[in-house]
VOGU-3710 file (C-alpha; in Angstrom, 3 decimals, decimal comma):
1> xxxxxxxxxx> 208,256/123,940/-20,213  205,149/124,229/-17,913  203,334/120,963/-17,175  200,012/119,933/-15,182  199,563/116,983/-13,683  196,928/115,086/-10,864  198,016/113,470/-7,301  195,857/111,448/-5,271  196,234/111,861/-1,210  193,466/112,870/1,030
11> xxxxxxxxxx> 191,937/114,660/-2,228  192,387/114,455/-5,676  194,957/117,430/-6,304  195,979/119,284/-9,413  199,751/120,551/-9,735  200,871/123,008/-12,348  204,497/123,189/-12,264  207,941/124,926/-13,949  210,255/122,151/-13,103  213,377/123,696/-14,014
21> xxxxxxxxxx> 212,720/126,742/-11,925  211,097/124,826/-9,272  207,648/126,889/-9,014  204,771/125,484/-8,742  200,926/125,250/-7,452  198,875/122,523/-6,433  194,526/123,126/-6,413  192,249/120,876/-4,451  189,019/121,099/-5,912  186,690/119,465/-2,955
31> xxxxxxxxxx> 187,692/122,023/-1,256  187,018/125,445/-2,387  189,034/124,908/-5,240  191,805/126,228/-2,984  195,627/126,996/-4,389  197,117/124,970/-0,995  200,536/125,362/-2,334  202,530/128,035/-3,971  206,437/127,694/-4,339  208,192/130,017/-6,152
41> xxxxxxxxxx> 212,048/129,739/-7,344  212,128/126,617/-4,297  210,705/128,943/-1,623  207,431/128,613/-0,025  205,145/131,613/-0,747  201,617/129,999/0,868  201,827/128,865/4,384  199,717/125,539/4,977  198,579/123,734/8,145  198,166/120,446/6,251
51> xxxxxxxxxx> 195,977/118,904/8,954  193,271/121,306/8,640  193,318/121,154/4,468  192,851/117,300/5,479  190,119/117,705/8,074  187,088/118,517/6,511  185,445/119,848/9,080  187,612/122,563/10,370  188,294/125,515/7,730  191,757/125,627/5,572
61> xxxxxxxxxx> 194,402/127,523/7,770  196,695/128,195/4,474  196,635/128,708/0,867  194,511/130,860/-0,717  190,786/130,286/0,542  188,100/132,319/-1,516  185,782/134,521/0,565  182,217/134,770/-1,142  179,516/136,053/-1,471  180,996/138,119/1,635
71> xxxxxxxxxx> 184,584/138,762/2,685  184,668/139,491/6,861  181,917/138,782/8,944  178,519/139,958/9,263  176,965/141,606/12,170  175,220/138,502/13,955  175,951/136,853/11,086  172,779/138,162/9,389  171,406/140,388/6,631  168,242/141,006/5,279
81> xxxxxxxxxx> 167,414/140,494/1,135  163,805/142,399/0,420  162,444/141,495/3,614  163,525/138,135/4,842  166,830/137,640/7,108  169,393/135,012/5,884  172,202/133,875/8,258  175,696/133,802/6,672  179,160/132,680/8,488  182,184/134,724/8,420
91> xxxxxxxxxx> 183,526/134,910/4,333  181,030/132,940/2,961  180,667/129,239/1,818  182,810/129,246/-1,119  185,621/127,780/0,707  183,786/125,281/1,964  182,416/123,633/-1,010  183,455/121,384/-3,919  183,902/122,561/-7,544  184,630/121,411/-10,383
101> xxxxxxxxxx> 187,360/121,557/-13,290  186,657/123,082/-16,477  190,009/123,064/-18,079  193,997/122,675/-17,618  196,421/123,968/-19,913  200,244/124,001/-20,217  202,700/125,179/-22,724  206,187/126,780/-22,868  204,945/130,155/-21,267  202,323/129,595/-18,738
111> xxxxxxxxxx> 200,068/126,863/-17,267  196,567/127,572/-16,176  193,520/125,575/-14,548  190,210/126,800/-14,676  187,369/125,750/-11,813  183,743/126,561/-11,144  181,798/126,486/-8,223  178,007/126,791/-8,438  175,136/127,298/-6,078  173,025/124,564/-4,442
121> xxxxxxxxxx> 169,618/123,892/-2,488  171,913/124,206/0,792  173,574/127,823/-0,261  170,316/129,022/-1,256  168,938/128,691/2,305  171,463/131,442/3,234  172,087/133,440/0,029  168,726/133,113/-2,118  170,510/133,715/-5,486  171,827/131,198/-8,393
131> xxxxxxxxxx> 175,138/131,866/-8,833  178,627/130,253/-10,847  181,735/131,498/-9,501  184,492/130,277/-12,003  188,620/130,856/-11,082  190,852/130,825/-13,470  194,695/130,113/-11,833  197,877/130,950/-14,110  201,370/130,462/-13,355  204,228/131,723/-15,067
141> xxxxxxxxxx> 207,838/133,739/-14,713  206,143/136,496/-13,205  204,515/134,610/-10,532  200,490/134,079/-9,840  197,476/134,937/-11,527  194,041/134,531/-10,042  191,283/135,586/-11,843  187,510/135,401/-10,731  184,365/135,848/-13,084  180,854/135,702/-10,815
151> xxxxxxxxxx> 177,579/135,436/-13,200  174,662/135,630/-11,526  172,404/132,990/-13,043  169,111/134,512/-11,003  166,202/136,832/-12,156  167,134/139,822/-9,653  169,874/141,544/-9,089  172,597/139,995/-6,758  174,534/141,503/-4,361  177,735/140,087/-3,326
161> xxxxxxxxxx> 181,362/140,998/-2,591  184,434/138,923/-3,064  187,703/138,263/-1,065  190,816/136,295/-0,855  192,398/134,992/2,295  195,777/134,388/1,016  198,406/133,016/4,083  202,490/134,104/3,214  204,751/132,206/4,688  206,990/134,439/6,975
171> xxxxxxxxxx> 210,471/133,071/8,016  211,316/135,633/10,101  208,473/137,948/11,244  211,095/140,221/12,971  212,633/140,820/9,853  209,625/141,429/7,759  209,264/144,328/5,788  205,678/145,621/4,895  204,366/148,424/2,669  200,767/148,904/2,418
181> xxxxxxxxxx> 199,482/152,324/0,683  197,179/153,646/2,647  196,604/156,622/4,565  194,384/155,478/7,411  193,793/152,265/8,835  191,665/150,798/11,715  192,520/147,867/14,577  189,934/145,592/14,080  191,848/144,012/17,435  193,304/146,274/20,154
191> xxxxxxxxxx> 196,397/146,637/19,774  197,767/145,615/16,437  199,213/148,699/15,541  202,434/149,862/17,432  204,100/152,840/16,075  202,352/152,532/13,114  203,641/149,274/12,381  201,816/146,266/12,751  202,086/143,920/15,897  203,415/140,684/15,147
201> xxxxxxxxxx> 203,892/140,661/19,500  200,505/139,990/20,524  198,552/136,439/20,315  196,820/138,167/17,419  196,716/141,476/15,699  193,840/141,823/12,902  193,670/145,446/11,333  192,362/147,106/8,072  193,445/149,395/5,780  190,304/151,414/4,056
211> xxxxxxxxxx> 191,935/153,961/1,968  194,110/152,475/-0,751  195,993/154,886/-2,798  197,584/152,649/-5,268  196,780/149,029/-6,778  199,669/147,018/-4,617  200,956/146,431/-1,579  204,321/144,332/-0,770  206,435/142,163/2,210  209,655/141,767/2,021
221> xxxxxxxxxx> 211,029/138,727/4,170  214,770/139,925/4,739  215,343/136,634/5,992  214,597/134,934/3,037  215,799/137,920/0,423  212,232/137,679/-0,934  209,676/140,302/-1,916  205,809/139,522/-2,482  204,022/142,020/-4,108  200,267/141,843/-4,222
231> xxxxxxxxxx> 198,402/143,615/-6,708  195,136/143,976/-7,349  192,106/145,730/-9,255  190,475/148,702/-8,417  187,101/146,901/-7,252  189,530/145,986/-4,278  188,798/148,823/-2,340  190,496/147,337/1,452  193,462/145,454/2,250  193,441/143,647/6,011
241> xxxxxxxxxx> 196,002/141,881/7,963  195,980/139,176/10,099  198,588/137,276/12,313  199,074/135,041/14,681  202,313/135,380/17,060  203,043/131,548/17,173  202,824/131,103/13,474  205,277/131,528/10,377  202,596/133,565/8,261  200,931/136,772/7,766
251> xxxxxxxxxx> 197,312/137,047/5,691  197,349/139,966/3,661  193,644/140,125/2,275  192,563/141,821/-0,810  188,422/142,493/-0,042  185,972/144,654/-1,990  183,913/145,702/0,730  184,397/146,136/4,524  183,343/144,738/7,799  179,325/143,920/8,003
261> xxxxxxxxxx> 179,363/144,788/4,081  176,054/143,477/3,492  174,483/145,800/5,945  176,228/149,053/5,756  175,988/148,942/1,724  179,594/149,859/1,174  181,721/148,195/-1,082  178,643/145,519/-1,642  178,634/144,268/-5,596  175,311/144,912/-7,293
271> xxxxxxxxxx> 175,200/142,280/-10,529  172,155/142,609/-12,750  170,192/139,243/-13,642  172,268/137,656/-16,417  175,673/139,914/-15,341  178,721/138,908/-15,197  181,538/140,675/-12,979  185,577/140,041/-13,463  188,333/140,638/-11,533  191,898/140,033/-10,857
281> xxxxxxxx> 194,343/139,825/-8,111  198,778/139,062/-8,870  201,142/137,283/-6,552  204,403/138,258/-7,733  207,208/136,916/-6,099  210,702/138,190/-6,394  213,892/137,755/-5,299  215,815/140,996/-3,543
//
């Protein structure tokens, strides 16, 4: 039987649990309605540096931050909407602000918490749009569901593109396995391909992969006889990785639209006033 449940430590935290198989999730709504924790089967999927989920002002180095209205970064961290240049940080605000919860369920298949986040006089100043962003989060045998639905709540159309920033814990990064269909990729950091294989020797490695020829991509941590695969819709059209040598993790990022998306055009979301725009992304954890 699933269950939910609420915790009180630095924030208020939701957990949605399986007790018998010992999976679970735990959401902290203040901030960016983030999944900090993921266990699956007793092992630790999400990575989490708990001080910086704590420390409010210093972004959250774990879970599963949400990157909107942008994934990635923005040249100069600017873009221009019909005229007028608006300064936005690298993925967004989302992650950075509080939302609310809609609704929790549980039952003997699944349990599921829905969130919203909405716009504000301060996210206006950089992203001139009314917006509600509402996640939907579903556990169950099969692993993680994450679900986004963006309506834009404005007059004109609203561009955006969405992101996830999901950490893995890694026990062994030597023994890691990773598959990634695609058939060209490009070092957003020198040296983070060797061999066509990507650098976990380096302080950091960053690189992404821009022509996806299936729906999934997968790690397998030898060490742990675990396999992650990661699937996502088609509106995911680039998958980037990101690493740190002195940490157990690797990001593996599902993004709609590239580097300085905004600008180029590519990949950029275009939601008529009134739209409304869904898409999912799977964690599915198994053991091998």
């Amino acid at each position: 039987m699933y269950s939910y449940s609420k915790k009180q430590e630095k924030f208020e935290t939701y957990v949605l649990e399986h007790r018998e198989s010992e999976s679970y999730i735990e959401v902290v709504t203040e901030r960016g309605c983030i999944i900090s924790k993921y266990v699956y089967q007793g092992e630790q999927i999400f990575y989490l540096d708990q001080a910086t989920l704590e420390d409010e002002s210093k972004n959250i180095r774990g879970g599963n931050p949400i990157l909107f209205p942008i994934s990635s970064y923005l040249e100069d961290e600017t873009y221009t909407y019909e005229g007028k240049a608006y300064q936005l940080k690298q993925h967004g605000f989302a992650r950075q602000l509080p939302g609310r919860v809609i609704a929790v369920h549980a039952d003997d298949r699944e349990a599921s918490i829905t969130l919203e986040i909405v716009d504000d006089e301060a996210t206006r100043e950089r992203y001139p749009f009314h917006f509600r962003l509402v996640m939907t989060y579903t556990l169950n045998k099969d692993g993680l569901t994450i679900e986004a639905s963006v309506t834009n709540k404005d007059s004109k159309v609203m561009p955006y593109y969405l992101g996830y920033h999901p950490y893995f814990y890694v026990e062994d990064k030597v023994a890691l396995e990773l598959t990634i269909p695609s058939s060209s990729y490009n070092e957003m950091l020198p040296g983070s391909m060797v061999n066509g294989q990507f650098n976990f020797e380096q302080n950091e490695s960053n690189v992404i992969y821009d022509q996806l020829e299936e729906g999934s991509c997968s790690m397998i941590d030898r060490a742990r006889s675990l396999k992650v695969t990661l699937e996502y819709d088609e509106v995911y059209q680039y998958i980037v990785l990101w690493a740190l040598q002195d940490k157990p993790f690797i990001c593996i990022e599902p993004w709609m639209a590239p580097v300085n998306g905004m600008n180029v055009g590519k990949g950029v979301q275009q939601l008529a006033p009134n739209g409304n725009a869904q898409s999912t992304i799977r964690v599915r954890p198994q053991r091998v």
